[in-house]
C-alpha positions as CSV (number, residue, x, y, z in Angstrom):
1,X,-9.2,-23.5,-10.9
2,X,-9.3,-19.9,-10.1
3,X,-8.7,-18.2,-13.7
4,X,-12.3,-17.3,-13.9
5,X,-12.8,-16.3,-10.3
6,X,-13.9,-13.1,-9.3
7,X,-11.7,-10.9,-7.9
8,X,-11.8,-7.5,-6.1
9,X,-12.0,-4.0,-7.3
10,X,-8.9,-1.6,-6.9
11,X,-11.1,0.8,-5.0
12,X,-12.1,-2.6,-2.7
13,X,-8.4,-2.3,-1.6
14,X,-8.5,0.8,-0.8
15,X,-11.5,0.7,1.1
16,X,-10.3,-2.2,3.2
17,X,-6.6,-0.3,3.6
18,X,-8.6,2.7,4.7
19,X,-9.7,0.9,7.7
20,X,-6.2,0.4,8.9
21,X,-5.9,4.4,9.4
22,X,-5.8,5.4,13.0
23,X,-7.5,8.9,14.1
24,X,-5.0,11.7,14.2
25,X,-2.0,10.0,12.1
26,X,0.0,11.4,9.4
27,X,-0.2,9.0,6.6
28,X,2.0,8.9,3.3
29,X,0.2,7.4,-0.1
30,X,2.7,6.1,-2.6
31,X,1.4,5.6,-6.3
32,X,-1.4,3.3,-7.8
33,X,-3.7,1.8,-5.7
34,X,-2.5,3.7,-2.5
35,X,-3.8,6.8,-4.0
36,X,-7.2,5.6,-3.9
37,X,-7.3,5.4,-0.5
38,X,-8.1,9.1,1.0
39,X,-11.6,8.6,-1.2
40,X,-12.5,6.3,2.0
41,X,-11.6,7.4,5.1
42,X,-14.6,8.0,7.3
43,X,-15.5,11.4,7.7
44,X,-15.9,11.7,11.1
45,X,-11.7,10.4,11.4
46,X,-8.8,12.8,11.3
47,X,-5.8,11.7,9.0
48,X,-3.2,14.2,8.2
49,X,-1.7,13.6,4.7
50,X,1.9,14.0,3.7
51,X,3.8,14.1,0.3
52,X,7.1,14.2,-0.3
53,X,6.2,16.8,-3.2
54,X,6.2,19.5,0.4
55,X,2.4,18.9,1.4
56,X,1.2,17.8,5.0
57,X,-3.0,17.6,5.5
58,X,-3.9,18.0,2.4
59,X,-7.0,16.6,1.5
60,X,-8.3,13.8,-1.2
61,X,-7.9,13.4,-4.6
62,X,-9.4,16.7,-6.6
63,X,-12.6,16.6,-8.6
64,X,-12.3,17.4,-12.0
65,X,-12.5,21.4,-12.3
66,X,-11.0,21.3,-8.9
67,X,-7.1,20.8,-9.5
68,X,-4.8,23.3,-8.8
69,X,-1.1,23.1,-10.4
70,X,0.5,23.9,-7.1
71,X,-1.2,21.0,-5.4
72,X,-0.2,17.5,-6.3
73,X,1.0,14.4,-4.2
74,X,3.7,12.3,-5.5
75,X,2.3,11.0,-8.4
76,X,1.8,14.3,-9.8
77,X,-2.3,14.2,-9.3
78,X,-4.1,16.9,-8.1
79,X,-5.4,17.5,-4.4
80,X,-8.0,18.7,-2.7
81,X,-7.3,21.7,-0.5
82,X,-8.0,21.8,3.3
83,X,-7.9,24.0,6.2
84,X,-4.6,23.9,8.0
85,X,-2.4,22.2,5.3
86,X,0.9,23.0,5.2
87,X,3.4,24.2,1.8
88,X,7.6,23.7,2.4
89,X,10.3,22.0,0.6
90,X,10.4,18.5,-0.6
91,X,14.3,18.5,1.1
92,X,11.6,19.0,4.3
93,X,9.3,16.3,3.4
94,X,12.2,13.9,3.4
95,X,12.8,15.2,7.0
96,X,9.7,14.5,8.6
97,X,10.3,10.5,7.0
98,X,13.8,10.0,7.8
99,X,12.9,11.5,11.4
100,X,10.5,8.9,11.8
101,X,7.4,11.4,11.6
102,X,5.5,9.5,9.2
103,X,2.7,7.1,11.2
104,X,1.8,5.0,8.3
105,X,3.0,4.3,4.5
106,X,0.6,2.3,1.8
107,X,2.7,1.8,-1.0
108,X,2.0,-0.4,-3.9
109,X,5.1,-3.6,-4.6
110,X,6.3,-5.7,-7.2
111,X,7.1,-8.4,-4.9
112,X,6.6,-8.7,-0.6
113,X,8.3,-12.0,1.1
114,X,6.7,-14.2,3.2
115,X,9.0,-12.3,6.2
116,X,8.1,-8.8,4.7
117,X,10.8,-7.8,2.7
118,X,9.8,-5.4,-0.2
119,X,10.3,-4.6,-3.7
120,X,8.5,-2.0,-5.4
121,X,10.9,0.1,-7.6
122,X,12.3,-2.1,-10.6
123,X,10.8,-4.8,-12.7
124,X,14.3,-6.4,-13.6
125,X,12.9,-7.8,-16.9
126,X,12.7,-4.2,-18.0
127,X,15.5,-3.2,-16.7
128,X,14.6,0.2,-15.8
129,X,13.3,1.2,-12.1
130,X,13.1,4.7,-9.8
131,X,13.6,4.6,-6.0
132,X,11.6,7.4,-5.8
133,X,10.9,8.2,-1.9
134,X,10.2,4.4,-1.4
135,X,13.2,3.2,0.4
136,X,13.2,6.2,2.8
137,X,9.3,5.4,3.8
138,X,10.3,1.8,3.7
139,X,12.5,2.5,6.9
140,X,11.7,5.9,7.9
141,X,7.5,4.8,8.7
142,X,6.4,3.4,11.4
143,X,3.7,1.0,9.8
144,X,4.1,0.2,6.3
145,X,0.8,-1.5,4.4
146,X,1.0,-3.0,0.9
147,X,-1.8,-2.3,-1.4
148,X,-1.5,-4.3,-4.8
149,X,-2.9,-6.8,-7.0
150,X,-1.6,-10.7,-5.8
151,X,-0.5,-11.2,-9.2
152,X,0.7,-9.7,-12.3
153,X,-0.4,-9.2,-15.8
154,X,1.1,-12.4,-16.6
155,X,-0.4,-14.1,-13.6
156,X,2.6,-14.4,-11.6
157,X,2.4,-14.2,-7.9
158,X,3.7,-11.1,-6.3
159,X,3.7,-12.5,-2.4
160,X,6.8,-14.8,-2.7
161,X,8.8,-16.9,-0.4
162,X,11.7,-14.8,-0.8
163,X,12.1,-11.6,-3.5
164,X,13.8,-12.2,-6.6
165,X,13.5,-8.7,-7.1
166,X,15.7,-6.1,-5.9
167,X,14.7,-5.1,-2.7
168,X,13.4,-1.7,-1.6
169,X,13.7,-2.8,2.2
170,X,14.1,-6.1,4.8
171,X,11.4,-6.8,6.8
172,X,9.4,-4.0,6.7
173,X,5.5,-5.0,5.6
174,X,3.4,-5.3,8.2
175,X,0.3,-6.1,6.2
176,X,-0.5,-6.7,2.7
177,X,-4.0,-6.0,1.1
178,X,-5.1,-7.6,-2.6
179,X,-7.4,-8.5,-4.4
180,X,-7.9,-11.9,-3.2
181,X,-6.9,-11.7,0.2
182,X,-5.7,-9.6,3.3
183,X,-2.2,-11.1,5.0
184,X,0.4,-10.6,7.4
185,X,4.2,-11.0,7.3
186,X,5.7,-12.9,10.4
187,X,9.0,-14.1,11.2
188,X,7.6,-17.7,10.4
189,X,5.9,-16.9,7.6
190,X,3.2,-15.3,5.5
191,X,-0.6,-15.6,7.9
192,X,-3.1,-15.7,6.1
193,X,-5.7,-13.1,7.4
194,X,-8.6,-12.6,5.7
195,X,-10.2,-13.7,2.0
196,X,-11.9,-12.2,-0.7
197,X,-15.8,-13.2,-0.9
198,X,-16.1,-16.2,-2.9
199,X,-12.6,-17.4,-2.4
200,X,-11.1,-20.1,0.1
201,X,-8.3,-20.3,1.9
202,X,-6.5,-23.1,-0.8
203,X,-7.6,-21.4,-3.9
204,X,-6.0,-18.4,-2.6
205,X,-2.3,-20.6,-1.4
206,X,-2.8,-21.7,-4.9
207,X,-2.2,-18.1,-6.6
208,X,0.3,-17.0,-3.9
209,X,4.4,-18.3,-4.1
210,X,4.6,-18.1,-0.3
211,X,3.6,-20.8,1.8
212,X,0.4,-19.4,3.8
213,X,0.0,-20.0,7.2
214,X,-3.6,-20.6,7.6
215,X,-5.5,-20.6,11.1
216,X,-8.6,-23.1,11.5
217,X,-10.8,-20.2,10.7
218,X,-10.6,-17.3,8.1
219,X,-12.8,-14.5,7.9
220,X,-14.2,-12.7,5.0
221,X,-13.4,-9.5,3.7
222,X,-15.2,-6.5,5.2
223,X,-15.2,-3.1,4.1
């Protein structure tokens, strides 16, 4: 049983994400989780921020006293300014996507397939959804990461087989981080990666709708 296992902290994902942030690339947070994740970047490494609210190396996430109205990411929080960042139009921030300009994407998801295929902008059972700039980074970045809990409030799996969802793009995940576990889409499948302490490679196949593939050994989550 795993109901009453312990499982990682939101600001563990991002953490873990953080470490998947090459020097020098401009990298786009989506909502949730994702925003967490310019609180861990080293300090000694380089990563130019971009919104599609018009911002490009801007810093974290504002301390409170610190916001400024004319300084938010996509989400509508507040940013911390740096030197060098960069005001323009959101019609330009779209651009710089669609151009292929953006190195890296974390967006949270509703669902990812087993092959990468995304869905992060309608929960059908509600029937209501926004597209947001999430399709555009979907195809427009060149690496896009997943940062999410495995399952929902109802204890549903969100890495599936195949999305029942509708789908925000095909193929397009290369990794997904959670709170159990770190994986990989592959054409053949779901690879299991890495695991949260405590947890074992079948306790976590058991709270994930995909079929895992799972090497002979699987490291631990670092940070």
């Amino acid at each position: 049983m795993t109901d009453d296992k312990e499982r990682l902290d939101r600001a563990i994902i991002a953490m873990r994400v953080a470490r998947e942030l090459p020097p020098g690339a401009t990298v786009n947070l989506g909502i949730g989780i994702p925003t967490l994740v310019s609180m861990f970047v080293a300090d000694d490494s380089i990563v130019f921020y971009h919104s599609e609210s018009g911002v490009l190396n801007c810093g974290p996430l504002a301390e409170d006293g610190n916001e400024d109205i004319d300084l938010i990411n996509a989400g509508g929080q507040f940013l911390e300014p740096v030197p060098g960042m960069a005001y323009f139009s959101s019609v330009d921030a779209f651009a710089m996507i669609r151009g292929g300009h953006v190195d890296v994407t974390i967006l949270g998801a509703h669902q990812v397939s087993a092959t990468g295929d995304l869905a992060n902008w309608m929960l059908p059972d509600r029937g209501v959804g926004n597209i947001g700039g999430a399709m555009d980074l979907a195809a427009g970045a060149e690496k896009v990461i997943v940062a999410m809990e495995h399952n929902d409030r109802n204890g549903n799996p969100k890495v599936v087989q195949e999305c029942s969802f509708p789908l925000t793009g095909k193929g397009c995940v290369s990794l997904v981080v959670t709170d159990v576990a770190v994986m990989e889409p592959t054409p053949d499948g779901m690879a299991l990666r890495e695991v949260a302490p405590g947890w074992s490679a079948d306790e976590v196949q058991s709270v994930t709708g995909a079929r895992l593939i799972i090497p002979d050994s699987v490291a631990e989550y670092e940070v």
